[in-house]
C-alpha positions as CSV (number, residue, x, y, z in Angstrom):
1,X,21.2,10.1,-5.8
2,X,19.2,12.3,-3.8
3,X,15.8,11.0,-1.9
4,X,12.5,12.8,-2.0
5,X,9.8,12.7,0.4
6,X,6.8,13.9,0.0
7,X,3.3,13.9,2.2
8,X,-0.2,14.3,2.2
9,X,-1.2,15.5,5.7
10,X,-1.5,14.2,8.6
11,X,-5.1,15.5,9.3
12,X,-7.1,15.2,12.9
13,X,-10.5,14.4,14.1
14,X,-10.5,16.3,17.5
15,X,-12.2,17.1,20.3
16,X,-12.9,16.4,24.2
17,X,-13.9,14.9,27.0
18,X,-15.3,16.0,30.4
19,X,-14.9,13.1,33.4
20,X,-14.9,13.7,36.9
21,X,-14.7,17.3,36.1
22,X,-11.3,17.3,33.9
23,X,-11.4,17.8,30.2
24,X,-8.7,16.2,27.9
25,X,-8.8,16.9,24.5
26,X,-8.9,13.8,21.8
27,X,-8.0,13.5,18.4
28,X,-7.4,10.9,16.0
29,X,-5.7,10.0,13.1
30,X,-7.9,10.5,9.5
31,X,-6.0,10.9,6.7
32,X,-2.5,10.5,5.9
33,X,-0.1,9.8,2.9
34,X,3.9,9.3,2.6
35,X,5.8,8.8,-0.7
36,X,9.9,8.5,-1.0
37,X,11.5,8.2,-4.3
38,X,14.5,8.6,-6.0
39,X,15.0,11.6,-8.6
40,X,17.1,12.8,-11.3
41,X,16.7,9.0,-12.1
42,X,14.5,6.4,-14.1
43,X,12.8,3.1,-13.0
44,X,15.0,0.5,-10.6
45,X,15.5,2.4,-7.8
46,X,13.7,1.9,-4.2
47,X,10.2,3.7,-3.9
48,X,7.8,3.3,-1.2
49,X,4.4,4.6,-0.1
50,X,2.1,4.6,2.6
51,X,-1.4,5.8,2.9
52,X,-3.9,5.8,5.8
53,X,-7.4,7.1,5.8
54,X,-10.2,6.2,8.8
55,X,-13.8,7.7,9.4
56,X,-15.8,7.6,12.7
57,X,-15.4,6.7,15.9
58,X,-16.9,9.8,17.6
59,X,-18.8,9.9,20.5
60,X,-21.2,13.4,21.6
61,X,-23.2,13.5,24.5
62,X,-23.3,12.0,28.2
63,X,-22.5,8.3,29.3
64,X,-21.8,7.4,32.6
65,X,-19.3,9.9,34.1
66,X,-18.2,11.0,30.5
67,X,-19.4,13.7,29.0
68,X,-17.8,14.0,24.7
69,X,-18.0,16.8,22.4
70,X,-16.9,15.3,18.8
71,X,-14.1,13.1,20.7
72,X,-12.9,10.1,19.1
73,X,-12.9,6.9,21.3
74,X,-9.4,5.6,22.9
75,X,-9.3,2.9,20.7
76,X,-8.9,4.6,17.7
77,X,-7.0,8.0,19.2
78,X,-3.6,9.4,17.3
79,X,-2.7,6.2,15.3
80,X,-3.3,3.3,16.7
81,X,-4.9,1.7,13.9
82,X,-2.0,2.8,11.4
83,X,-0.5,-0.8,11.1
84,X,-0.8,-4.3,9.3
85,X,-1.4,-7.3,11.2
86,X,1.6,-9.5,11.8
87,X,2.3,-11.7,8.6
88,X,4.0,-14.5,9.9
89,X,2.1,-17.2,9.4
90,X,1.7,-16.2,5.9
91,X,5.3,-18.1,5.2
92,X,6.2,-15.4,3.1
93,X,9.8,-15.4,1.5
94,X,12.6,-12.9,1.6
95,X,12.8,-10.2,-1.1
96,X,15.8,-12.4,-2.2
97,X,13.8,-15.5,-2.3
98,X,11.0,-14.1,-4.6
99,X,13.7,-11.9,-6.5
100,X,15.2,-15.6,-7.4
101,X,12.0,-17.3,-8.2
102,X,11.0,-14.3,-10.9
103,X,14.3,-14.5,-12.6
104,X,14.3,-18.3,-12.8
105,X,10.4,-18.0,-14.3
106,X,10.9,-15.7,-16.4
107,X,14.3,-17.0,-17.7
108,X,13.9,-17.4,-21.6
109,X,16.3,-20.3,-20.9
110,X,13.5,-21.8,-18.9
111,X,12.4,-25.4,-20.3
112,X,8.7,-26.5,-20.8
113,X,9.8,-29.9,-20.8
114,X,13.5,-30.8,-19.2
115,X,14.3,-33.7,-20.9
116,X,17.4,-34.8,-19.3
117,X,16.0,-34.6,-16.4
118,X,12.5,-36.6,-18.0
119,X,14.9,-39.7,-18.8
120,X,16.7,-39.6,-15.4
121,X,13.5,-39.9,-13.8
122,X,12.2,-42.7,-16.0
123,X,15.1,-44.9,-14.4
124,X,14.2,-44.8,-11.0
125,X,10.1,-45.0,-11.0
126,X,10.1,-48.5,-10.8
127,X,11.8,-48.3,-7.2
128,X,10.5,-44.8,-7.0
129,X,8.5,-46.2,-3.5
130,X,10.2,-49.5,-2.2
131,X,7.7,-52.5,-1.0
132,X,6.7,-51.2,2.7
133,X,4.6,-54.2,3.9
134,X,0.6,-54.8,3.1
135,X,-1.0,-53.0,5.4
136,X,-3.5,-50.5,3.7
137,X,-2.0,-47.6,4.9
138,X,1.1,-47.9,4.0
139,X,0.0,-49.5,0.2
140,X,-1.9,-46.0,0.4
141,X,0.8,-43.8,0.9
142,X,3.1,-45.8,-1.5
143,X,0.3,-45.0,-4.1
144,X,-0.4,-41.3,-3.3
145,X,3.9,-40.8,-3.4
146,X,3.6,-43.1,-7.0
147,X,0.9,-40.7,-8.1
148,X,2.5,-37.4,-7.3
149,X,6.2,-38.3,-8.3
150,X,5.6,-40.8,-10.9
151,X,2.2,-40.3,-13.0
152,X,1.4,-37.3,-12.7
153,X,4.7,-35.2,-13.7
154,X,5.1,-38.2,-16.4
155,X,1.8,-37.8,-18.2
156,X,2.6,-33.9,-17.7
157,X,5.7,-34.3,-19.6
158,X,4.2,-36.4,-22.2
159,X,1.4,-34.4,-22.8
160,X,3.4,-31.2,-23.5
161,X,5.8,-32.8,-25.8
162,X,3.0,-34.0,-28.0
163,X,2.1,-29.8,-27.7
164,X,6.1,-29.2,-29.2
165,X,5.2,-27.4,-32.1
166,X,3.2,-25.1,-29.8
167,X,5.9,-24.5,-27.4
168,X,8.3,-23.6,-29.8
169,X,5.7,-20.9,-31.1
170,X,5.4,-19.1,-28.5
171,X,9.1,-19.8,-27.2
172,X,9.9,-18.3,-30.9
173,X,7.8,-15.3,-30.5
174,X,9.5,-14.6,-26.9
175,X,12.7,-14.7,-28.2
176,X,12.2,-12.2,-31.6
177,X,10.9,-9.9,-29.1
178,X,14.1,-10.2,-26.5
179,X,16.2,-10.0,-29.9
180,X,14.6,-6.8,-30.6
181,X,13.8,-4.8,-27.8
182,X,14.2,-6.9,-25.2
183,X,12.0,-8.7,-22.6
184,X,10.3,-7.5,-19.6
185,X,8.4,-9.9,-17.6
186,X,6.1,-9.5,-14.7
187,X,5.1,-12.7,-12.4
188,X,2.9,-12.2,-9.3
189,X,4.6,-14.7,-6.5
190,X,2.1,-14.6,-3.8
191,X,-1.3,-13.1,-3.0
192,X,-2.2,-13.9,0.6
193,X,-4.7,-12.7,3.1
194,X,-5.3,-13.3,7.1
195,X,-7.9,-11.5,9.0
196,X,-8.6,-11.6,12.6
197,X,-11.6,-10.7,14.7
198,X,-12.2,-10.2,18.3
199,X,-14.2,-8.0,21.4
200,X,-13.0,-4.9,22.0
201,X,-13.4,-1.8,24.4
202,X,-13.2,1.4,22.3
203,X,-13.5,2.9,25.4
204,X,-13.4,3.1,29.3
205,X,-12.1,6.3,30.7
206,X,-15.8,7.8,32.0
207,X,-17.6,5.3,30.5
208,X,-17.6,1.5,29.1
209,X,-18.3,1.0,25.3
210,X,-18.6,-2.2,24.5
211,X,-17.0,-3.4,20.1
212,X,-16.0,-6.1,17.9
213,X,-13.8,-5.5,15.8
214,X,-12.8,-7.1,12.7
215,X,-9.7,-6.0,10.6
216,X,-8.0,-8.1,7.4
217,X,-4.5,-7.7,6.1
218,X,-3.8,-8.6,2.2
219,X,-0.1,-9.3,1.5
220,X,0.5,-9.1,-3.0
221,X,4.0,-9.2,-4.0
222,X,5.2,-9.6,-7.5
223,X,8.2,-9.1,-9.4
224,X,9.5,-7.4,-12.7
225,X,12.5,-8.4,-14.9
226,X,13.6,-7.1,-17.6
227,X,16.2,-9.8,-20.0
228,X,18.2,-8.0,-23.1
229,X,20.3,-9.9,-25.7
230,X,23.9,-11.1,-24.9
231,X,26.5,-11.2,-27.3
232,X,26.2,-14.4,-29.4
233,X,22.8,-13.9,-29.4
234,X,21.7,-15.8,-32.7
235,X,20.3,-13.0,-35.4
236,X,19.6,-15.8,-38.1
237,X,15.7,-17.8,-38.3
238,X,17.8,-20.7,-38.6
239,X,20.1,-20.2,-35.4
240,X,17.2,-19.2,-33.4
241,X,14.8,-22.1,-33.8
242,X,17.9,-24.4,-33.1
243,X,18.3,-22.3,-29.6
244,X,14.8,-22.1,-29.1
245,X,14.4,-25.7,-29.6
246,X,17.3,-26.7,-26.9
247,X,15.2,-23.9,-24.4
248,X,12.0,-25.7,-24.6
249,X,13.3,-29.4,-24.0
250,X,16.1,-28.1,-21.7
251,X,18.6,-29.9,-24.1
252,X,21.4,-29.4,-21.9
253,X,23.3,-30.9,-18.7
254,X,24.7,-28.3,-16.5
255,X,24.1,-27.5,-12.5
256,X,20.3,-27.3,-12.9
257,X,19.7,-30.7,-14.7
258,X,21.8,-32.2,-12.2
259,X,19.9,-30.7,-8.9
260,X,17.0,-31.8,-10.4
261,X,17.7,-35.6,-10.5
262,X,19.1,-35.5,-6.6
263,X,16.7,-37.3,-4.7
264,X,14.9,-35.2,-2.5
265,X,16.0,-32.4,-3.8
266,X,12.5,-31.1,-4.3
267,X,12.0,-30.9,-0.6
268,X,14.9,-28.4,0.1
269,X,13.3,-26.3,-2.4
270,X,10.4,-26.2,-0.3
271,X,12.4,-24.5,2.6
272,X,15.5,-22.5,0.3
273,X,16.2,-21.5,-3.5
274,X,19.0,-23.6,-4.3
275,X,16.7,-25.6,-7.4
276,X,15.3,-21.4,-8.2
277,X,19.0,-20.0,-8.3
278,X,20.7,-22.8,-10.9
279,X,17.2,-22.3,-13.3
280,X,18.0,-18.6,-13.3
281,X,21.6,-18.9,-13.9
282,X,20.7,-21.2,-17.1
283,X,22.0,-19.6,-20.3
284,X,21.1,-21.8,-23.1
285,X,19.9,-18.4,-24.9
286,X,22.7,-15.8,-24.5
287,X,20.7,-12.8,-22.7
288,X,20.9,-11.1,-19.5
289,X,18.7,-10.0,-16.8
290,X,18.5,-6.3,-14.6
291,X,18.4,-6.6,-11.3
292,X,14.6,-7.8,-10.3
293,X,12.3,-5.3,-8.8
294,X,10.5,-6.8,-5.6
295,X,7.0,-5.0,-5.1
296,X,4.7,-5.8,-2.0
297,X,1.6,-4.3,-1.5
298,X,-0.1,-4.3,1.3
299,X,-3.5,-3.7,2.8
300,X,-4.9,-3.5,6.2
301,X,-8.6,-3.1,6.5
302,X,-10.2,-2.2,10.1
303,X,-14.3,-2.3,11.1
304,X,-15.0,-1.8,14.6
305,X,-19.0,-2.1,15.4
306,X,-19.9,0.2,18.6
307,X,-22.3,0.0,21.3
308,X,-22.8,2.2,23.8
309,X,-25.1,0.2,27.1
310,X,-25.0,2.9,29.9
311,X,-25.3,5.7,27.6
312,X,-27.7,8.6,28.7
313,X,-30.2,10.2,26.2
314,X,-28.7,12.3,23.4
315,X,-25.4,10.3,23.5
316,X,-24.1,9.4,20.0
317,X,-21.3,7.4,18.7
318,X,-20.6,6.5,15.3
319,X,-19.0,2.9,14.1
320,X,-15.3,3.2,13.4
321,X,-13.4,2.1,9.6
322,X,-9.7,2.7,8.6
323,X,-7.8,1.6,5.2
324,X,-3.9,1.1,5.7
325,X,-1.9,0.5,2.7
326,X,1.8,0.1,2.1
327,X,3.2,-0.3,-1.2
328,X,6.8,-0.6,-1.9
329,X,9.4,-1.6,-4.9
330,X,13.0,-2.6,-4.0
331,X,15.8,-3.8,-6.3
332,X,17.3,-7.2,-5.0
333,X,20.0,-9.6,-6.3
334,X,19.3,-13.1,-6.6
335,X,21.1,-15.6,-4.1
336,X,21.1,-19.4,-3.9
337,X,21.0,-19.3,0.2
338,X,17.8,-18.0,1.1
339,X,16.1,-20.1,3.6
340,X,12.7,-19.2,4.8
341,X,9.4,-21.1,6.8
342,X,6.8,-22.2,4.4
343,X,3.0,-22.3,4.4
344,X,3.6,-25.7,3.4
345,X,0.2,-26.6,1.4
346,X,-2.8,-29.4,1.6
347,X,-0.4,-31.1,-1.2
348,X,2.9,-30.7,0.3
349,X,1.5,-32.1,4.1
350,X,0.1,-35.1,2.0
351,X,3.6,-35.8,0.5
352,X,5.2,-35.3,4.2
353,X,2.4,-38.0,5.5
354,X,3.1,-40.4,3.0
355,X,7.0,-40.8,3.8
356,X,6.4,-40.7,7.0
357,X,4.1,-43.5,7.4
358,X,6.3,-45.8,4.7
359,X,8.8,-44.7,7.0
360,X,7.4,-45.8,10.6
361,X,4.1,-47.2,9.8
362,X,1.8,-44.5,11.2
363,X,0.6,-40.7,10.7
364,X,2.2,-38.5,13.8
């Protein structure tokens, strides 16, 4: 299958400088845009683009030793600002990780309500958090840990089983649609942003400017699947209310029911895609996925705010902005040994506090 590339560009903003009595000519990146696809071919199949697109930064005139005809600043010069920020810290998961989590959502095996799982539970509330001692603390954690495992994901339960005839609605209307032409689902994963700001020195060869600069990078990744009838598929109203039924309530015992009822199970999830990877392997209704399309977008914006204190009359120079953008779409399998570094959240850090102190005693 052959590759295409294609290209917009790259365009210049140039010009030069004069200090101590040599001239070097300046330019700087302003437009710019990369696409490679896949031809003779439809959908499912890697595609990726990049665009880049900047204005200002251009200094005329005399400062200090500098003299600048329509140069851009060193800062900005070629393309330095074409790039993201470092995303680390996001916690962001493999393309493997969020290809898992897509299918497992989007699984029309997927239960609103897993029962088996709802009665396993109910066992072991009552010594859900063992008797820690009295000191508040501790009678604090044991309540926020009761709350979070116990109440809340009971009352959650309960409420959408009184909802059943509603569930198996719309779990009805999924399914006549998969029966028929099939079911393509789109779930965004993650939409994350970080920014940083900072002082800066657009430039210092013949003179000092003095910037802050600002720039924010915007992570979106979401993923599509698309689920088609099995054989065995039930083609009777009768057949496919029974299946539906079963989907809803997770009327079944297989690898994912039992996962979900080993203790502490939940908090390898947090770090890998073990409890993911059993959900999308469920097959209560016979279907099948394609292979699920990972797309990440993202977006680097760039301000720089100029000043110019030793320049000389009739110098000029013009605040600097850039757009960076990168999308891309890449079909990845599914797999059950991912393992990545959360963003754990306010919720999750809570959960972590609370065992630890019923634990020891004491926050770290």
């Amino acid at each position: 299958m052959p590759v295409r590339t294609r290209s917009i560009g790259p365009s210049y903003a140039e010009g030069s400088r004069t200090a101590y009595g040599v001239t070097t000519a300046v330019k700087a990146l302003v437009n710019e845009a990369i696409c490679e696809d896949v031809t003779g071919v439809s959908g499912g199949y890697p595609f990726s683009v990049s665009k880049f697109s900047s204005y200002g930064g251009i200094m005329n005139g005399p400062s200090g030793n500098l003299v600048a005809d329509h140069c851009p600043v060193d800062l900005v010069r070629n393309d330095n600002m074409k790039g993201h920020l470092p995303t680390g810290s996001l916690g962001l998961r493999t393309d493997s990780a969020y290809a898992t989590m897509a299918q497992a959502r989007t699984n029309p095996s997927r239960p609103d309500v897993d029962i088996p799982v709802f009665i396993g539970e109910l066992g072991s509330l009552p010594s859900l958090v063992k008797d820690a001692g009295t000191k508040v603390i501790k009678l604090l954690a044991r309540q926020h840990l009761r709350t979070h495992f116990g109440t809340v994901p009971l009352m959650r339960d309960l409420l959408s089983m009184c909802n059943f005839v509603q569930l198996t609605e719309l779990r009805m209307k999924e399914l006549r649609a998969l029966g028929d032409k099939g079911l393509g689902r789109t779930r965004v994963l993650d939409n994350l942003s970080l920014s940083e700001s900072k002082s800066v020195t657009p430039q210092s060869a013949g003179t000092v400017l003095g910037g802050f600069q600002t720039r924010t990078t915007s992570v979106k990744v979401w993923v599509h699947v698309k689920w088609r009838p099995s054989p065995g598929f039930p083609r009777t109203d009768a057949s496919l209310l029974a299946t539906c039924r079963r989907a809803v309530f997770g009327l079944t015992i297989d690898p994912s029911t039992a996962w979900e009822l080993i203790p502490f199970s939940w908090l390898a999830d947090w770090y890998g895609s073990m409890g993911d990877y059993l959900a999308a392997k469920r097959n209560i209704v016979p279907c099948y996925p394609s292979t699920p399309q990972v797309m990440r977008h993202t977006r680097t914006e760039t301000k720089i705010r100029i000043t110019a204190p030793n320049a000389k009359p009739g110098f000029t120079v013009s605040d600097y902005g850039s757009l960076y953008e990168t999308k891309s779409r890449r079909p990845t399998t599914i797999s059950a040994f991912t393992a990545y570094v959360p963003f754990l959240s306010g919720r999750q850090l809570a959960v972590l506090g609370s065992l630890a102190v019923l634990k020891h005693g004491r926050y770290f």
